[in-house]
N, C-alpha and C positions, 0 to 999 in steps of 0.2 A: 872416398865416401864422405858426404858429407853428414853433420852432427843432426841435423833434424833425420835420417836414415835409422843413427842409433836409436833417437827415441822410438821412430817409429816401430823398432825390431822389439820395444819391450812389452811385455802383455802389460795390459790395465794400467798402461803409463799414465791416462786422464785422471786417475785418481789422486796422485800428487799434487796437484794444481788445488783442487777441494779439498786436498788436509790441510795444506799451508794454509789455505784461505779459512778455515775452520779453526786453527791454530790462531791467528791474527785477530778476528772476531772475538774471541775468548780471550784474548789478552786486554785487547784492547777494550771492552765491556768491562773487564774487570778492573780496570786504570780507572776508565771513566766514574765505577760505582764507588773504587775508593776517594775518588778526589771528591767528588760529591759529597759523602756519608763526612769527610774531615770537620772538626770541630773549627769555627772559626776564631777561636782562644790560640788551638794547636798552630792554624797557620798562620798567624800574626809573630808566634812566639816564630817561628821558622823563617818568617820571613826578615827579621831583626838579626838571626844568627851572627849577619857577616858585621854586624856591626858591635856584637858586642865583644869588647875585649878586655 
């Protein structure tokens, strides 16, 4: 038996597909709002890290 058989034996298997993908959205929306909202002070000071010692 092959593996596209199992899914197909599960009920409402389509639904996975649209939580991951509703999952991903929401993360990634929210990456995007924080790098945006960042103070440009904060990422100047961040971006110097590796260098100060």
């Amino acid at each position: 038996m092959k593996f596209i058989n199992y899914l197909e034996s599960i009920t409402d298997v389509s639904i996975y597909p649209l939580t991951s993908l509703f999952i991903f959205v929401i993360f990634f929306a929210g990456v995007l709002y924080r790098v945006l909202r960042e103070d440009k002070a904060s990422i100047e000071e961040q971006k110097n890290i590796p260098f100060d010692l």
